[in-house]
N, CA, C and O of each residue as an XYZ file, in Angstrom:
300
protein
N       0.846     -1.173      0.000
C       0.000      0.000      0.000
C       0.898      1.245      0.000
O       1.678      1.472      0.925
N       0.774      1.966     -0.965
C       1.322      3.657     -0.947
C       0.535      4.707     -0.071
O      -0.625      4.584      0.323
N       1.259      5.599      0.120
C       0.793      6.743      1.107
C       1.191      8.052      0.866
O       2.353      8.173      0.480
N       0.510      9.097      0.996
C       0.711     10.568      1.027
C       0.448     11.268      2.078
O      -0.683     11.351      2.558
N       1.424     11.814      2.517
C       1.206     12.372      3.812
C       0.743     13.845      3.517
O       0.491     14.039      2.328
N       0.593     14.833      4.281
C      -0.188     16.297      4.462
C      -0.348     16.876      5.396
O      -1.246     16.581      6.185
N       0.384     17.759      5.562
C       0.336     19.076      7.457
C      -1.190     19.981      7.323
O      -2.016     20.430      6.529
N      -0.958     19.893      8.248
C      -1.987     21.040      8.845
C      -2.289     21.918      8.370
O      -3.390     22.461      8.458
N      -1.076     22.356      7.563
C      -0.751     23.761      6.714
C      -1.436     23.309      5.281
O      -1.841     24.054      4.389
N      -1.442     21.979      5.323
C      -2.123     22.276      3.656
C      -3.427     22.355      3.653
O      -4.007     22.636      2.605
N      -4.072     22.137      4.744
C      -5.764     22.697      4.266
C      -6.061     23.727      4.633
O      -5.472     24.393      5.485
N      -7.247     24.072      3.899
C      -7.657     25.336      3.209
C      -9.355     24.955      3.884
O      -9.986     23.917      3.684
N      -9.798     26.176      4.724
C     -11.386     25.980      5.272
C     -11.915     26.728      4.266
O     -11.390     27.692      3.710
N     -13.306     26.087      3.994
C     -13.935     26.201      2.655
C     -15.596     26.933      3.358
O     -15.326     27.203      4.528
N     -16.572     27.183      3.180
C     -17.284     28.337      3.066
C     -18.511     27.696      4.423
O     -19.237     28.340      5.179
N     -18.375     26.675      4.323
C     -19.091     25.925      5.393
C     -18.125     26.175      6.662
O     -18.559     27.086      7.367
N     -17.213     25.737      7.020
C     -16.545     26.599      8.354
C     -15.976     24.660      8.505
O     -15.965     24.252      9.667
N     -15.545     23.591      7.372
C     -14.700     22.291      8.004
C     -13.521     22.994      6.552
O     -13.422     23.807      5.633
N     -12.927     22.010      7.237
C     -11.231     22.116      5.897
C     -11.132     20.905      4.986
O     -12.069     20.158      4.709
N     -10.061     20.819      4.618
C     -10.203     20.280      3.282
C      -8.737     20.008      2.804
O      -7.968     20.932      2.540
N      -8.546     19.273      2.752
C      -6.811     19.280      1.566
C      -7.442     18.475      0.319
O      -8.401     17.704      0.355
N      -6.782     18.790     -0.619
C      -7.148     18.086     -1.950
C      -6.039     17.009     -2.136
O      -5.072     16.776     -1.411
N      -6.414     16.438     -3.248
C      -5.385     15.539     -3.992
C      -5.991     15.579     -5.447
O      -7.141     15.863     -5.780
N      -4.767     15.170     -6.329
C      -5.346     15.278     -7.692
C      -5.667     13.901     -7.562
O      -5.125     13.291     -6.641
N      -6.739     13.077     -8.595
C      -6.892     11.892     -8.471
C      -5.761     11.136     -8.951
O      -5.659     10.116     -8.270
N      -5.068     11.193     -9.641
C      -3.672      9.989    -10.177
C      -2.932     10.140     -9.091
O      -2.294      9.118     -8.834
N      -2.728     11.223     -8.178
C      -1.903     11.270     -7.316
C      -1.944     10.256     -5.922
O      -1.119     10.105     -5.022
N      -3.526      9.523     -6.211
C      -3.641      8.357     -4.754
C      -4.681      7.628     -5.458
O      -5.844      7.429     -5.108
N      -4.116      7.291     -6.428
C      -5.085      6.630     -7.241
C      -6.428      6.936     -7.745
O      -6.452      8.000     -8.364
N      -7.451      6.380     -7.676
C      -8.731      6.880     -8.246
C     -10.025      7.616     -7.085
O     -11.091      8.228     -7.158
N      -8.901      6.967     -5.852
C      -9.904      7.576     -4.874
C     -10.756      6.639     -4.039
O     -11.346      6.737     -2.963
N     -10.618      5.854     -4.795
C     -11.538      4.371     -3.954
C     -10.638      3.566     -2.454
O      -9.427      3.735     -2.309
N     -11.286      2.910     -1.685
C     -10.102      2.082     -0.752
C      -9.528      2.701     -0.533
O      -8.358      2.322     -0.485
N      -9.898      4.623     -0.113
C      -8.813      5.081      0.782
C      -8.761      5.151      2.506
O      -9.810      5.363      3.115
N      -7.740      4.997      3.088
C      -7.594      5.535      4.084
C      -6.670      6.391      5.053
O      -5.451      6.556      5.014
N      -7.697      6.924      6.004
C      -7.298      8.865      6.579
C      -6.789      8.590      7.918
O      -7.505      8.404      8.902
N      -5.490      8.574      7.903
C      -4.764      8.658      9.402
C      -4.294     10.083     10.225
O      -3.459     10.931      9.908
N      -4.910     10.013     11.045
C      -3.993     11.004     11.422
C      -2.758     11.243     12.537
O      -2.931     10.558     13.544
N      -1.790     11.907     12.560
C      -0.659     11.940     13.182
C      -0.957     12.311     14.661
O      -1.688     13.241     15.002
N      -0.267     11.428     15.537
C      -0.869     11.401     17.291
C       0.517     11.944     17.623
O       1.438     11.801     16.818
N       0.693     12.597     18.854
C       1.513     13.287     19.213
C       3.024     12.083     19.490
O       4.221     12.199     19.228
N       2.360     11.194     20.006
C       3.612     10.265     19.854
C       3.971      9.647     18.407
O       4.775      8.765     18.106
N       3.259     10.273     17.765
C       4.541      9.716     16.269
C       3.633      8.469     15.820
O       3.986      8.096     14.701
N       2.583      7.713     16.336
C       1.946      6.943     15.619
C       0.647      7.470     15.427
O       0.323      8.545     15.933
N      -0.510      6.449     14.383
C      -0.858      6.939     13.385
C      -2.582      6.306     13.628
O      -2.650      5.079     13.558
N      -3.554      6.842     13.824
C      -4.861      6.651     13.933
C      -5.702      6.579     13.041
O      -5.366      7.327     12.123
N      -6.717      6.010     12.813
C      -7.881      5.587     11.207
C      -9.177      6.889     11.407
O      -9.938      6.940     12.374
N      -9.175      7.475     10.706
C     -10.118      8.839     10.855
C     -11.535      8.167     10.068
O     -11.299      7.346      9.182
N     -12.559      8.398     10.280
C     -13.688      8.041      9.136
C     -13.889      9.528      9.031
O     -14.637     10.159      9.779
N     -12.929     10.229      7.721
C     -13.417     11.262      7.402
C     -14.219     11.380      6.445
O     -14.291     10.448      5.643
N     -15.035     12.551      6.269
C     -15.568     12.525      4.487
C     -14.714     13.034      3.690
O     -14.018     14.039      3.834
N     -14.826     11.931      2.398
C     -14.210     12.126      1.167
C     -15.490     12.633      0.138
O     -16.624     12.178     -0.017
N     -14.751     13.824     -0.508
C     -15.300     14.298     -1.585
C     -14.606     14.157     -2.867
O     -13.386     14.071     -2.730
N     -15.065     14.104     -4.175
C     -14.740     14.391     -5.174
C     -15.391     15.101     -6.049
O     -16.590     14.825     -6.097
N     -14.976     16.051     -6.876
C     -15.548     16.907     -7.707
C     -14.106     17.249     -9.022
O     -12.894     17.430     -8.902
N     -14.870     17.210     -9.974
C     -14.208     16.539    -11.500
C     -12.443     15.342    -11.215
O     -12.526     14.115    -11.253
N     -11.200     16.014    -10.985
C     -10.464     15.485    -11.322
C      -9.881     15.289     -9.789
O      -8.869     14.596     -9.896
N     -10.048     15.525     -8.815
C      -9.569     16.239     -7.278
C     -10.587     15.293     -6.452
O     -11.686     14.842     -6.773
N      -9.659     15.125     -5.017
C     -10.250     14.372     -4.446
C     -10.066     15.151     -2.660
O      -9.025     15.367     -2.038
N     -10.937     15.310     -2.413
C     -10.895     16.513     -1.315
C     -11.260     15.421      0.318
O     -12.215     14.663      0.490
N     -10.291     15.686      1.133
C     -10.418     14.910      2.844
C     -10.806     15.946      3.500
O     -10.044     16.863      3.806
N     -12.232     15.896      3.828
C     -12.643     17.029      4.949
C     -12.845     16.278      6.470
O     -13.289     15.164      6.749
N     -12.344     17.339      7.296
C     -12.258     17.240      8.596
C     -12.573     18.878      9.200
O     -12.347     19.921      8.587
N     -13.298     18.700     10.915
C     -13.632     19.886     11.534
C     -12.764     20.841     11.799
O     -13.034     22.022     12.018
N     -11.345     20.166     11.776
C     -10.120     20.989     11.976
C      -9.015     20.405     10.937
O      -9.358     19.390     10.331
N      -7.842     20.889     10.691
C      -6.596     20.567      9.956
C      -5.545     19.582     11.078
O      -5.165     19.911     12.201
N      -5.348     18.711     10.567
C      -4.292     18.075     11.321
C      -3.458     17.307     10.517
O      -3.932     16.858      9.473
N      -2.120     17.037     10.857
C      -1.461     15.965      9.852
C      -1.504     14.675     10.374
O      -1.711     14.049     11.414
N      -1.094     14.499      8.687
C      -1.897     12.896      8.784
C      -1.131     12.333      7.436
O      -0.120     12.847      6.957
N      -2.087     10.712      6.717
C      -1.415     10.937      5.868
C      -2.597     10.087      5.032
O      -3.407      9.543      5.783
N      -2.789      9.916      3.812
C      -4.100      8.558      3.100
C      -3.338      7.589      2.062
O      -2.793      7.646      0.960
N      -3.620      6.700      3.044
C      -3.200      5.352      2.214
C      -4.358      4.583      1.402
O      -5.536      4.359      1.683
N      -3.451      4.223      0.130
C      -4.422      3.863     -1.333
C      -3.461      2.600     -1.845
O      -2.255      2.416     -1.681
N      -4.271      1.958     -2.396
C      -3.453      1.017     -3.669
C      -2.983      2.041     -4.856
O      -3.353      3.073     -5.415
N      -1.853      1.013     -4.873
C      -1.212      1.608     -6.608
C      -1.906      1.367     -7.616
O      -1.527      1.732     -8.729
């Protein structure tokens, strides 16, 4: 399984008042069978059931706040 990680710093709060980081879709595959970890202060790694959005080519992880983390996908 491949993975992409993402800080805090990369999401962007969107008009509803949760955040958001994108991904392009080739970049974690098609988007399907993903999963949203996020980074615990000791350095290991927790399963989020966040919502996933997609809209045309982009695949957007919303959460109530920004935290790092990282989403693991098949190649």
């Amino acid at each position: 399984m491949a993975h992409q990680n993402f800080k805090k710093e990369d999401f962007v709060q969107d008009p509803s008042g949760d955040y958001r980081v994108e991904f392009r879709e080739g970049n974690i595959g098609e988007g399907s069978d993903l999963i949203v970890e996020r980074k615990k202060e000791d350095g290991d790694y927790e399963v989020l059931s966040a919502e996933i959005k997609r809209h045309n080519k982009s695949i957007f992880v919303c959460w109530s706040e920004p935290f790092d983390g990282r989403v693991i996908f098949d190649e």
